[in-house]
Structure formats: structure tokens, C-alpha cells
MDAnalysis code that builds the backbone (N, CA, C; Angstrom):
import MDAnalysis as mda
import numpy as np

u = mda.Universe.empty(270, n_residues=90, atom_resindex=np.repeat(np.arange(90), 3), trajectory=True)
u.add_TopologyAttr("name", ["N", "CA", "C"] * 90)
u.add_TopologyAttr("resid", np.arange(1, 91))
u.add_TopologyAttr("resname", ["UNK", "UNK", "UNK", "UNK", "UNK", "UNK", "UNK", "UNK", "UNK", "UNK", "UNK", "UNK", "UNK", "UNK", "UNK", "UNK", "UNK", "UNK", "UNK", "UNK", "UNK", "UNK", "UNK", "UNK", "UNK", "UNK", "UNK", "UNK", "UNK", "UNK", "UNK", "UNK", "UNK", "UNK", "UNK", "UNK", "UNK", "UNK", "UNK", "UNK", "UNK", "UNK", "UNK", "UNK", "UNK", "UNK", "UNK", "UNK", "UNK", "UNK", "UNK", "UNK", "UNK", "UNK", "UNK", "UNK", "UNK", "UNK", "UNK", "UNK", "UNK", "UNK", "UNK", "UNK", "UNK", "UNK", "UNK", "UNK", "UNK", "UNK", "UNK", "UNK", "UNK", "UNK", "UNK", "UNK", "UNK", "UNK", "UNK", "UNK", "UNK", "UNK", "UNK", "UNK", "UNK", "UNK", "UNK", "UNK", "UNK", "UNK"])
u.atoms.positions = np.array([
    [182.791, 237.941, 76.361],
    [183.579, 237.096, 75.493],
    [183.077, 237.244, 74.059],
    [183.726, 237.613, 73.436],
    [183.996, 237.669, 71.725],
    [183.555, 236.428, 70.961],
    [182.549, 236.598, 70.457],
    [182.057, 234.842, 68.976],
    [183.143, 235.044, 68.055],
    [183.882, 233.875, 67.926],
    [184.465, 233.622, 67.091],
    [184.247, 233.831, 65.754],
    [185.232, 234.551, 64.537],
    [184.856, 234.378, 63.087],
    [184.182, 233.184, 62.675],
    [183.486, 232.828, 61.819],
    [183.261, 231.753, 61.080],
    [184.092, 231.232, 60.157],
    [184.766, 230.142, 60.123],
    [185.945, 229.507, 59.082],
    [185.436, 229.424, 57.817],
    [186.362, 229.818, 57.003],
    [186.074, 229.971, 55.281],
    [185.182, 228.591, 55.433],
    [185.164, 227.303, 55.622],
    [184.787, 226.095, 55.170],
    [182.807, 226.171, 56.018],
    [183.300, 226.925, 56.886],
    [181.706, 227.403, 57.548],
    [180.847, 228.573, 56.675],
    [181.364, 229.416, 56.077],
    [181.062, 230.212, 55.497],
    [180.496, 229.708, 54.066],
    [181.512, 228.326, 53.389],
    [181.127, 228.015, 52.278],
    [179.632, 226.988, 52.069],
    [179.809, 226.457, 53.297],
    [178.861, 225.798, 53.473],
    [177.635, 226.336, 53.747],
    [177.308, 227.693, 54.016],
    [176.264, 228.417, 54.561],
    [175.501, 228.897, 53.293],
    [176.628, 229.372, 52.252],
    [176.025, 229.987, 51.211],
    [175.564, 228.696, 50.043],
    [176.693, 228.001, 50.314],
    [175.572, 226.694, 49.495],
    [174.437, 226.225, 49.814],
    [174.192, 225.951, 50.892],
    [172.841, 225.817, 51.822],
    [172.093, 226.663, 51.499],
    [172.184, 227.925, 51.292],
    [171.332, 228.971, 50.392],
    [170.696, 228.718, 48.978],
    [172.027, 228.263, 48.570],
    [171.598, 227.904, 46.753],
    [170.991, 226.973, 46.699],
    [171.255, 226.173, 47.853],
    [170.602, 224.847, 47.333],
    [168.830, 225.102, 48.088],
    [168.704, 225.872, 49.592],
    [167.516, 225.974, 49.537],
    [166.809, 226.854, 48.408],
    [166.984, 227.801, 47.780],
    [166.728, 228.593, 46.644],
    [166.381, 227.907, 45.458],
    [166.803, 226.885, 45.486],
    [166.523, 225.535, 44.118],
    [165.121, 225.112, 44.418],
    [164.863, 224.911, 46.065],
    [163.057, 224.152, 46.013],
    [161.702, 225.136, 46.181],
    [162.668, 226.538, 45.483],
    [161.513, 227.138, 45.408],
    [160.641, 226.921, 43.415],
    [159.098, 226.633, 44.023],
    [158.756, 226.389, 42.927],
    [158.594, 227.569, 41.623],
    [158.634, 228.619, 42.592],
    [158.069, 230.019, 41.662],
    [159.690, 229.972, 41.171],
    [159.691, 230.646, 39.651],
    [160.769, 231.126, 38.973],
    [161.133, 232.468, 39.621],
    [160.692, 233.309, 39.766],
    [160.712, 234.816, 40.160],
    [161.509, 234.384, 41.505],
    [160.556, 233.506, 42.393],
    [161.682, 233.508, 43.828],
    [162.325, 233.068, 43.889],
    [162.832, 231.754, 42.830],
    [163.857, 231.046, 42.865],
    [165.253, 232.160, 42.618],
    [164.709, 232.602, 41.304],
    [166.129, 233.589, 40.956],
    [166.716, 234.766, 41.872],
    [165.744, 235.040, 42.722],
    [165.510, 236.494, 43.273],
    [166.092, 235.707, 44.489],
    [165.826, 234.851, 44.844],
    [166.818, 234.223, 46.357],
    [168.112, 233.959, 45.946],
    [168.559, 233.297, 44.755],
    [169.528, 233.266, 44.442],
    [170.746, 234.251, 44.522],
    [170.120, 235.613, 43.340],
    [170.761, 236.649, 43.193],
    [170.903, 237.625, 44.281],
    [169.811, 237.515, 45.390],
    [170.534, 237.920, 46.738],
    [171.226, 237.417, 47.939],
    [171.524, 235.975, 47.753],
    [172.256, 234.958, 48.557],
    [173.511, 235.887, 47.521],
    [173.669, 235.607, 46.381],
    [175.277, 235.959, 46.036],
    [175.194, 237.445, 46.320],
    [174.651, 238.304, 46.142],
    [174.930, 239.817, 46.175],
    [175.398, 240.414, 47.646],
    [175.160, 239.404, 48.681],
    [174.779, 239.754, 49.938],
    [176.711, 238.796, 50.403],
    [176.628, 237.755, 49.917],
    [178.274, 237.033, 50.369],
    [178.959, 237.873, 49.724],
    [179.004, 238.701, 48.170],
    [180.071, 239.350, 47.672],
    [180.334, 240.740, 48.368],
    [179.181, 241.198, 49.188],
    [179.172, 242.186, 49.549],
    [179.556, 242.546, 50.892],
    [180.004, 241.222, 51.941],
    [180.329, 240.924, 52.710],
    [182.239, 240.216, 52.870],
    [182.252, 240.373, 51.405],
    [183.636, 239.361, 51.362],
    [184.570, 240.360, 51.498],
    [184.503, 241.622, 52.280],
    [185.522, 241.826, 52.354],
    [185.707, 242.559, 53.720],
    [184.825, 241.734, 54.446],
    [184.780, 241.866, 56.296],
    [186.018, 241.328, 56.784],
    [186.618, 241.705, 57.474],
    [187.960, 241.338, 57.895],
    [187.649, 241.226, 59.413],
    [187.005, 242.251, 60.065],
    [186.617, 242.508, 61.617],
    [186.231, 240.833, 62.168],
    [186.633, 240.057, 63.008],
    [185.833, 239.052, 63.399],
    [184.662, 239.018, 63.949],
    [184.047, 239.849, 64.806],
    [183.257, 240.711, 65.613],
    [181.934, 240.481, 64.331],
    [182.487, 241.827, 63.173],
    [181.515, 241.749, 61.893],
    [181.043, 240.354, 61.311],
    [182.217, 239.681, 61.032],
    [182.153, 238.459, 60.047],
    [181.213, 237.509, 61.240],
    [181.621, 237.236, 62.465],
    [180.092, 236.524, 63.171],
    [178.925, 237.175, 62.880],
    [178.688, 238.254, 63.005],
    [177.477, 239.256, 62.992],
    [176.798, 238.611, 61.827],
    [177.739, 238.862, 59.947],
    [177.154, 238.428, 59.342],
    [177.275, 237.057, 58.910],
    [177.770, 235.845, 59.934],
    [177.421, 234.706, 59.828],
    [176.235, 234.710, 60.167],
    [176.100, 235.140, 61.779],
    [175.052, 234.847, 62.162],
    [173.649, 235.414, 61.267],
    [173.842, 236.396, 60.713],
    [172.420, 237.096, 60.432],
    [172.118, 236.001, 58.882],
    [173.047, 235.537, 58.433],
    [173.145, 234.593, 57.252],
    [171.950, 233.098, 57.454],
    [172.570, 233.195, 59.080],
    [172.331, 231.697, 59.124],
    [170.512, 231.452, 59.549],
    [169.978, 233.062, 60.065],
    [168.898, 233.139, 60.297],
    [167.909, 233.557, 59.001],
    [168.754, 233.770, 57.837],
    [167.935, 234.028, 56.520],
    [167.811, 232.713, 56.064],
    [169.461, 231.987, 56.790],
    [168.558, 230.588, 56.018],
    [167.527, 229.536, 56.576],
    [166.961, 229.932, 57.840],
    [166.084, 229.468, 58.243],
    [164.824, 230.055, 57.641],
    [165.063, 230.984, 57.674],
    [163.496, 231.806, 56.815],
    [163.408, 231.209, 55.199],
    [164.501, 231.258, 54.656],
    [164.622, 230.268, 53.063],
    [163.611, 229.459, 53.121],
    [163.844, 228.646, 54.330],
    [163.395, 226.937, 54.468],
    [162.209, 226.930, 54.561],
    [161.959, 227.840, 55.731],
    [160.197, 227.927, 56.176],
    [159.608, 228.266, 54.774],
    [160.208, 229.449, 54.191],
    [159.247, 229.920, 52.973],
    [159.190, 228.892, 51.764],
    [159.904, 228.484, 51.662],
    [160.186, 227.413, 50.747],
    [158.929, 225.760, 50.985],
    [158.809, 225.620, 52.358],
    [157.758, 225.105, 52.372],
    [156.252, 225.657, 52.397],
    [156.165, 226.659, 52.792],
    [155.096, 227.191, 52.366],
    [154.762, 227.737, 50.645],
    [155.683, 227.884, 50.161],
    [155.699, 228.230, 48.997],
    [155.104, 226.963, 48.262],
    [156.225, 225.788, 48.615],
    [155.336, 224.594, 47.851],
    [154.029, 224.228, 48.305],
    [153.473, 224.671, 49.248],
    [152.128, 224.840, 49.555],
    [151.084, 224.885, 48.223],
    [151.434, 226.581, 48.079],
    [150.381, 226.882, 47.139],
    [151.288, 226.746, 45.854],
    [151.967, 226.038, 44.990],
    [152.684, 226.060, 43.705],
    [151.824, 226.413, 42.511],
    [151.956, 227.576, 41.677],
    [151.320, 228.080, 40.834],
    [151.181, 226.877, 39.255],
    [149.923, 226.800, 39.415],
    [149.309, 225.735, 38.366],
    [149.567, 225.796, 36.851],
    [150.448, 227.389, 36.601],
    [150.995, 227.255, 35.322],
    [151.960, 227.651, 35.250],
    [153.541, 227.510, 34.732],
    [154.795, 227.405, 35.328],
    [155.143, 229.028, 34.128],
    [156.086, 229.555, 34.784],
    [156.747, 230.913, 34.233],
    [157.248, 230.924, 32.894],
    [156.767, 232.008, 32.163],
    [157.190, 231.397, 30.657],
    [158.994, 231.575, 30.598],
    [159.723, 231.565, 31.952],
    [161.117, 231.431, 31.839],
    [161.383, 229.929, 31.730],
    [160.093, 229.195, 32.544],
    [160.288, 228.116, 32.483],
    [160.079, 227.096, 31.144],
    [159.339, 227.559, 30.960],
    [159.067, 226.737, 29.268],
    [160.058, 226.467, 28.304],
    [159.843, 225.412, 28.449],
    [160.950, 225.272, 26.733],
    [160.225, 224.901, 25.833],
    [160.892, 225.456, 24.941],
    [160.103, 225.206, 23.667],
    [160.907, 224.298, 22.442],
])
């Protein structure tokens, strides 16, 4: 038996869940760098039509965003004691 596609409204919700885990990373470098491959990776996928595929890369989506999470708490673990000069304002 065949996994069903994932519904646009499942799909949207997956990649926000991305951005938004990508926000509690404390490092600047990983914050952006999770970001810019959460989008590079949905645009690059948006034009799966196969249902078969589009589960495949739900599913493989939904297991990066478990790894997000884990790293994301370990990350705030060790949070670097002086913040990225992207971060600074001046």
C-alpha cells in the first residue's frame, strides 16, 4: 500500500516548523545556514508531482526536523560567550 502525498497545508506547516526551529539556534552562522537550507531544499522539491516522491520528501523533511530540535538544544548548551559581529548593532 502506497503513503499518501502530504497536503499543501501539511507541507506548509513542516517548513515553518523549520524556520521557526532555525530561530532558537543561538549561533548566527547556524541560524542562517538552517534557514537557507530549509528554503533551498522546499524550492527544490516544489516541483515533485509523483505522490510516492512527495511522501519520500515529506518524510525525509520531517526527520531533519527532528534533528533541528535535538541540535538546537544542544547547541544552546554550549552558546558562544561573544555574539557574531552579524549580530551587533551598532
Amino acid at each position: 500500500m502506497a503513503i499518501p502525498a502530504p497536503s499543501r497545508s501539511e507541507i506548509l506547516a513542516l517548513f515553518r516548523s523549520l524556520l521557526r526551529t532555525a530561530r532558537q539556534y543561538t549561533d548566527y552562522n547556524v541560524r542562517e545556514y538552517t534557514k537557507r537550507r530549509t528554503s533551498d531544499a522546499f524550492r527544490r522539491n516544489s516541483h515533485i508531482s509523483d505522490p510516492a516522491a512527495a511522501a519520500a520528501a515529506f518524510s525525509d523533511g520531517k526527520s531533519q526536523l527532528e534533528v533541528a530540535r535535538r541540535q538546537a538544544v544542544v547547541y544552546s548548551l554550549y552558546t558562544p560567550k561573544v555574539k557574531s559581529i552579524m549580530e551587533i548593532h551598532t
